[in-house]
N, C-alpha and C positions, 0 to 999 in steps of 0.2 A: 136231718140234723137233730140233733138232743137240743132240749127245750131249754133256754134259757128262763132262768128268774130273776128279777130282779127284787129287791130287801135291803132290808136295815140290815146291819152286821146284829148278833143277838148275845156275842159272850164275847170275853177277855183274847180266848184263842184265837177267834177270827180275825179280830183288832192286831194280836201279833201277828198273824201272817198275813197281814196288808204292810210289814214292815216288810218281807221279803219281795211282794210283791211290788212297791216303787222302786224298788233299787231295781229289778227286772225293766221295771220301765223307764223309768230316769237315770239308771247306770244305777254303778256302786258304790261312785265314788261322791253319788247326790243325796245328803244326808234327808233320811228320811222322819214322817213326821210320830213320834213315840205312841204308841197306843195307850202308854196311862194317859195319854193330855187330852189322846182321842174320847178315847172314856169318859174322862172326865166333863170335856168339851158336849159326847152327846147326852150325857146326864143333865145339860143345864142348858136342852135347845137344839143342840146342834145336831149335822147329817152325815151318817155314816154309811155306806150304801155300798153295795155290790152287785152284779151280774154277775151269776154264777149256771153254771151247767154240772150235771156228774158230781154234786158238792165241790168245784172246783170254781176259785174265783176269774173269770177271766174280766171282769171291768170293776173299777175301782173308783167311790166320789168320795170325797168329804168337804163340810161346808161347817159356816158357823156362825152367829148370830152377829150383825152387822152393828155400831153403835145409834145408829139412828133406826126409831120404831117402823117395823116392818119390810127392814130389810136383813137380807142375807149373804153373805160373803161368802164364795163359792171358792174354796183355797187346791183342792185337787180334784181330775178327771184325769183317768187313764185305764189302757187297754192294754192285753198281755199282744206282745207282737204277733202270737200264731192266731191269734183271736181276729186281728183288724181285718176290716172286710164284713164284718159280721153286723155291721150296722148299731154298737154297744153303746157308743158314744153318744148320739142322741139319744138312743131310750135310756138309757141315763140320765141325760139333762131332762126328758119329759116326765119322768120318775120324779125327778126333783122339784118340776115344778107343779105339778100334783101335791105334791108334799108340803111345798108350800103353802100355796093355795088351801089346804083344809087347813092352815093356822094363823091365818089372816097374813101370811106375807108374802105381798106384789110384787116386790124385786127384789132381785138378786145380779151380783157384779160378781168382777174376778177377771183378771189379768189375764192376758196371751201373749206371746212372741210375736207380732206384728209380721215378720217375716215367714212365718211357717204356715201354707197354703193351706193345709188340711185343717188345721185351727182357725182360722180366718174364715174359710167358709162354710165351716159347723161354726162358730159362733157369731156369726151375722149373716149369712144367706139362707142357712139351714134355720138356725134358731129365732132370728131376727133382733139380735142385738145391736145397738148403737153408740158410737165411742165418739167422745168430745176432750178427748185426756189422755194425752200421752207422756211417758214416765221412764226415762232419760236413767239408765243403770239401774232399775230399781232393785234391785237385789243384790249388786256388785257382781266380782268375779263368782262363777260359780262352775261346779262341776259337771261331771256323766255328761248328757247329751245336750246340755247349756254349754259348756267350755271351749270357750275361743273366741267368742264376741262377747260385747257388752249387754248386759240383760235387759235391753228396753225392753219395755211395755206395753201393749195399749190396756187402759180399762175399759171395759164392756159394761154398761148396762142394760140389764132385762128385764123389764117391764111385762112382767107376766100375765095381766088381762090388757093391755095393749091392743084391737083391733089385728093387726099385723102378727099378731103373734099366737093370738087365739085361733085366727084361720092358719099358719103353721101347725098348732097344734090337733087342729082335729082336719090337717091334713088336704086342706085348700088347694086349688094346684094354683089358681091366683093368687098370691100371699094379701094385693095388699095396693093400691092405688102409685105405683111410682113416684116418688118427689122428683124434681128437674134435677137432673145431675151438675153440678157447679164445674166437676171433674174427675180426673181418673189419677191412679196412684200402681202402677204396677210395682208388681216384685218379685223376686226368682222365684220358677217354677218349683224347685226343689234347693233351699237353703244350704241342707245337710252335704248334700253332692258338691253343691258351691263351696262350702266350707273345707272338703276334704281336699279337693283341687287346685282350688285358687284362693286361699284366704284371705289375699290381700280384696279381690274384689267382693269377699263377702263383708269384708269389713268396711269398704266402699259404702255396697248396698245396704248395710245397717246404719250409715252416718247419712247419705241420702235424703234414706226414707224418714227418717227424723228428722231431718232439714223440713222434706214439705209438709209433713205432717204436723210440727208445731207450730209452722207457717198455716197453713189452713185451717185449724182451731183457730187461732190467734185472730183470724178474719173471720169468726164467729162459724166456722165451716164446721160439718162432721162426716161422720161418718157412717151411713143408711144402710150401704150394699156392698156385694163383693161377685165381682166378675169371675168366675171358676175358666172360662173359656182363657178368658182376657190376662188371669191373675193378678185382678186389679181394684182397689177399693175402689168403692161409690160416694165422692162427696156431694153433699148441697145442705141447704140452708134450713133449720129447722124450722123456720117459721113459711117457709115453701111448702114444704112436706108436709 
């Protein structure tokens, strides 16, 4: 296989063709984020980042400086569809958090679909992030490959010298001392398929899992782990864990 790289984006042009490139991956009809703003954005801090092979991009980040010191706000991650499999998506976030880390910043957040498996467990079982905050439409109606449910949320925090996260990173096959589990939260295996077939039970399972899940915060619960076998979040108590 040709050698991926991973990089800052370095000129204007590349910046424009990470516009072509989210519409490829969030549809066309999911307005994408303008490269002056990006520009401008990583002139004053902010992450601008690709995986690229054969000078072609196929993984796409961008982040941006959080309002509280030493955090970062991690706004897109995406991979070209022929690409997936390739393993982009974390070396990307570990890219990221390298990148941090050499400018004194420890965390970094950023939103996911709560429903969509592959996100869920790259951003808590793979990476080790932990969500206490769930966010009910947060971005209203939306298009491309959001369109047809309501945009819930969860936010993700990453705490990037975390014990748990450090042995992720340099690749532990123990991550990390289990906390008790309080309990389990499944969710459909594949959303997308759910959606195309029977929307009414997808929209079920997005009112649901919002049910328990702001119930379970709300009891001081979170969220640790994510069952891949199971497809099912991990709660318990942080003061357990």
């Amino acid at each position: 296989m040709t050698e991926v790289t991973l990089r800052e984006l370095t000129s204007l042009a590349e910046l424009k063709a990470t516009e072509d490139f989210q519409r490829a991956v969030w549809g066309q009809d999911d307005p994408a984020d303008n490269a002056d703003l990006m520009l401008a954005i990583q002139h004053e801090g902010g992450l601008v980042a690709g995986a690229f092979a054969d000078g072609r991009m196929l993984g796409f980040l961008f982040a941006f400086p959080g309002a509280t010191p030493g955090l970062q706000h991690s706004h897109r991650l995406g991979v070209l569809p022929q690409a997936r499999g390739l393993g982009l998506a974390p070396r990307l976030k570990w890219f990221q958090r390298e990148w941090c880390l050499a400018r004194g910043i420890n965390r970094v957040r950023w939103t996911f679909d709560p429903l969509r498996m592959v996100n869920a467990s790259l951003n808590i079982h793979v990476l080790g992030g932990t969500s206490v905050i769930y966010l009910e439409n947060y971005y209203g109606n939306m298009q491309g490959i959001n369109l047809g449910l309501p945009s819930d949320r969860l936010l993700i925090d990453w705490h990037l010298d975390r014990p748990e996260v450090v042995a992720r990173a340099e690749g532990v096959a123990r991550h990390w001392e289990a906390a008790p589990v309080t309990g389990r939260v499944r969710i459909p295996a594949d959303i997308d398929q759910l959606l195309a077939t029977d929307p009414d039970a997808a929209l079920a399972a997005r009112l649901e899992l919002r049910e328990v899940l702001t119930a379970a915060f709300a009891r001081g619960e979170r969220i640790h782990g994510f069952d891949k076998g199971e497809a099912s979040y991990l709660l318990s108590h942080p003061a357990e864990g």
